[in-house]
C-alpha positions in Angstrom: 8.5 -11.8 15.8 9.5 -14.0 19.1 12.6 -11.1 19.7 10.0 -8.4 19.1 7.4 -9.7 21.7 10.4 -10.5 24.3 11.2 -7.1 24.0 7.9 -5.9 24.7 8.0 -7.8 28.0 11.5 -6.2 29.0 10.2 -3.0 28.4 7.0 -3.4 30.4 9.6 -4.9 32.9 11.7 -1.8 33.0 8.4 0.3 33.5 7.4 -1.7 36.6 11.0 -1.3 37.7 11.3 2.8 37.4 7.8 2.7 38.7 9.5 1.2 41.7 12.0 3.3 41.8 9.9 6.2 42.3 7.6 4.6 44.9 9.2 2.0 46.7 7.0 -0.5 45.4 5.4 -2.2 41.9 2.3 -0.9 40.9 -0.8 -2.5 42.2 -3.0 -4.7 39.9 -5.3 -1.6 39.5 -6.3 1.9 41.1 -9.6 2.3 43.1 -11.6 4.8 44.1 -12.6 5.8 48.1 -14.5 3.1 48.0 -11.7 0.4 47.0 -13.8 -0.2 43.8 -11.4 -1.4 40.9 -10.7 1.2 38.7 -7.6 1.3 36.1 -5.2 -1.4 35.1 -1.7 -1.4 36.5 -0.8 -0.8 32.6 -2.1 2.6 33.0 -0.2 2.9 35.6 3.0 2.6 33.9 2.2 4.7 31.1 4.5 7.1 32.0 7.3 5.0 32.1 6.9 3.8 28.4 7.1 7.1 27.1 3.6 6.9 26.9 2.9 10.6 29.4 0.9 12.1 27.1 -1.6 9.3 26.3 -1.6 8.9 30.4 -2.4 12.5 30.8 -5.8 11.7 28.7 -7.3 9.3 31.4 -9.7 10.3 34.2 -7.6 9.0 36.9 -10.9 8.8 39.2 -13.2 7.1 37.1 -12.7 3.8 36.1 -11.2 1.9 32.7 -15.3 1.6 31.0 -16.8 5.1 31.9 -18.0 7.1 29.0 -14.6 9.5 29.4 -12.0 6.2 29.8 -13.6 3.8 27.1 -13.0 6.1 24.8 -9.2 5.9 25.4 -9.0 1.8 24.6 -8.8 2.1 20.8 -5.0 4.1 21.9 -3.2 0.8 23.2 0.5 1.3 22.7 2.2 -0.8 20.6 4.1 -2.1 23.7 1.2 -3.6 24.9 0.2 -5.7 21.7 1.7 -9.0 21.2 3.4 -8.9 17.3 1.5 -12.8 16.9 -2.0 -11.9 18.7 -5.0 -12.2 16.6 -7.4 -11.1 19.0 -9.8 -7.5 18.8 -8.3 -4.0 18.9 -8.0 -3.0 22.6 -6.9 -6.2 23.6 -3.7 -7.4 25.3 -1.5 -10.8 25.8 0.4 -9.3 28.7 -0.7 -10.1 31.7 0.4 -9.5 35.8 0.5 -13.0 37.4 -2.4 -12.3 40.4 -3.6 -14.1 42.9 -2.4 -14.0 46.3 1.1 -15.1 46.1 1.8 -13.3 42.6 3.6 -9.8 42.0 -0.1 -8.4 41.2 -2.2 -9.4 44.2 -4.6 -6.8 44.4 -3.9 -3.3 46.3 -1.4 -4.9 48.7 2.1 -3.2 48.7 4.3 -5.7 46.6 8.1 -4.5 46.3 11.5 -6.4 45.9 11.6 -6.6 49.2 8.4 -9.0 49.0 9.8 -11.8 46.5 11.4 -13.6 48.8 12.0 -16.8 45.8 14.4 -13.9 44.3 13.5 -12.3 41.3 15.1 -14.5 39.1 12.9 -17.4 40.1 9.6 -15.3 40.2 7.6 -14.7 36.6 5.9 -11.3 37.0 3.9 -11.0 33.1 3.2 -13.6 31.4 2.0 -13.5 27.5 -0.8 -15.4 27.3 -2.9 -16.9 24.6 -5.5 -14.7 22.3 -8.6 -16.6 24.6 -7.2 -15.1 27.5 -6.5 -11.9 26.2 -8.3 -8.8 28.3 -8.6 -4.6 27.5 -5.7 -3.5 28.2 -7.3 -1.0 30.8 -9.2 -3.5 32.7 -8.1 -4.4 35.6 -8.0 -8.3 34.6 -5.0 -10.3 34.8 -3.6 -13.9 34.8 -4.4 -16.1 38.0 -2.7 -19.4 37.8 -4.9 -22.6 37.9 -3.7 -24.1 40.8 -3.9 -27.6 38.9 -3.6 -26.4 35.4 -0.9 -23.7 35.9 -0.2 -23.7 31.8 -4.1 -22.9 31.4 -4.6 -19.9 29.1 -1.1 -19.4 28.2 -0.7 -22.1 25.3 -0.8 -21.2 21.7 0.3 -17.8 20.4 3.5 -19.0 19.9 4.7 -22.9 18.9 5.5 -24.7 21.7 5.7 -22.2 24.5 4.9 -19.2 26.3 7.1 -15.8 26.9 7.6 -14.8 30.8 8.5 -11.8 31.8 10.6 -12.0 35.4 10.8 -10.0 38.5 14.8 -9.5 37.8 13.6 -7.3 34.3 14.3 -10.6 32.0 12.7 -12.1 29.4 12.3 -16.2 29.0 10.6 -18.2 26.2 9.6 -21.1 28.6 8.9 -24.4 26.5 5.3 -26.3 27.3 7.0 -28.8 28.3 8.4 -27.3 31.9 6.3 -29.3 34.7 3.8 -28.1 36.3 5.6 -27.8 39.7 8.1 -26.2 38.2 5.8 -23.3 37.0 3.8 -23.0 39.8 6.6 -22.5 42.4 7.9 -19.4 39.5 4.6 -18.2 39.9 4.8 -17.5 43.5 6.8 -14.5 45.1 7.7 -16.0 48.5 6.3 -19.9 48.0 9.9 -21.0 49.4 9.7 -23.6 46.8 13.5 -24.6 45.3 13.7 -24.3 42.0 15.7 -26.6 39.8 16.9 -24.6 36.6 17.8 -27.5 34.6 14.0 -28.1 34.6 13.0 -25.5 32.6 14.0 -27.6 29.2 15.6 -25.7 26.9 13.7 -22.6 28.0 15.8 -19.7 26.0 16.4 -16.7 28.6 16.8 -13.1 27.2 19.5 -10.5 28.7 17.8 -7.7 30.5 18.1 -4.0 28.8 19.2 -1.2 31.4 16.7 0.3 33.4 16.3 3.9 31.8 14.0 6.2 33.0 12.5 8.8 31.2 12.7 12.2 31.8 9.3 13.1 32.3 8.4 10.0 34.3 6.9 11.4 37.3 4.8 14.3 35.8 1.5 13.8 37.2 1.9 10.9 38.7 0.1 10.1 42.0 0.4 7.0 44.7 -2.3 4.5 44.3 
């Protein structure tokens, strides 16, 4: 169950890296209309890019994730996005952007590789969190660090730890006991913070998969 969920996060890792590689950039934490009002998760976003064309080819691109048209779409979350140990309600996902200012999923501000500064080895992009912090997977809702607390919300789907997905495409099970400084400098994209490896406790990494992009990837697919 643990290998099947790591996988999940290398494959929504490889998404956000074709996605990339056809825009020169990862995909914002959400769409928005003229009037910069949120509107659809990045997870839409990358639809496309986990063979998932058809189901993004259903959304109304301009309306946003709870409009009569859009809701109706929640009950279809692929299996990619549903954590094999989760508990919590249809519709709902573990896997989370890290947000806030200084994460890979800041907002609508153009984020790309050549952004992470900390190299994207050292930089944790999704995290899976626990089944309280769980959101629709359409929302645009992700997980914001506590600056004091940075393990806050990501505790308890799993015995003692948390899977991280990284900027470089990997996949780490990070034990609950890494320090708090530790996580919050991975947290960050270009914090300059050093991080000492050996401090990640016996933190297991997972080898990335090739990056693969399917053929159809760009059909219909717009800049946001």
């Amino acid at each position: 169950r643990k290998a099947y969920s790591a996988n999940n996060m290398k494959r929504l890792g490889i998404a956000i890296h074709n996605y990339h590689d056809t825009y020169n950039r990862f995909p914002p934490a959400y769409s928005t209309d003229k009037d910069g009002k949120p509107l659809l998760s990045w997870r839409v976003l990358v639809l496309p890019y986990v063979e998932q064309q058809s189901l993004y080819d259903q959304f109304r691109l301009d309306e946003p994730w709870d409009s009569e048209h859009n809701k109706k779409l929640m009950a279809k979350m692929p299996s990619a996005f549903r954590s094999p140990s989760s508990k919590a309600e249809p519709g709902k996902t573990n896997y989370l952007g890290v947000s806030g200012p200084q994460g890979i999923f800041p907002g609508q501000d153009e984020i790309g590789f050549r952004h992470v500064i900390d190299g994207t080895s050292n930089t944790v992009m999704i995290v899976e969190a626990s089944d309280k912090s769980a959101v629709i997977w359409t929302k645009p809702d992700d997980f914001v660090p506590d600056a004091k607390e940075p393990k806050k919300g990501l505790l308890g789907l799993w015995k003692g730890g948390f899977h991280a997905g990284f900027a470089d495409g990997s996949a780490r099970f990070l034990n609950e006991a890494i320090d708090d400084e530790t996580l919050r400098a991975l947290f960050t994209r270009n914090g300059r913070e050093p991080i000492d490896r050996t401090r990640l406790g016996d933190s297991r990494p997972v080898l990335r998969t090739p990056v693969r992009v399917p053929a159809d990837a760009p059909a219909r697919l717009a800049p946001v």
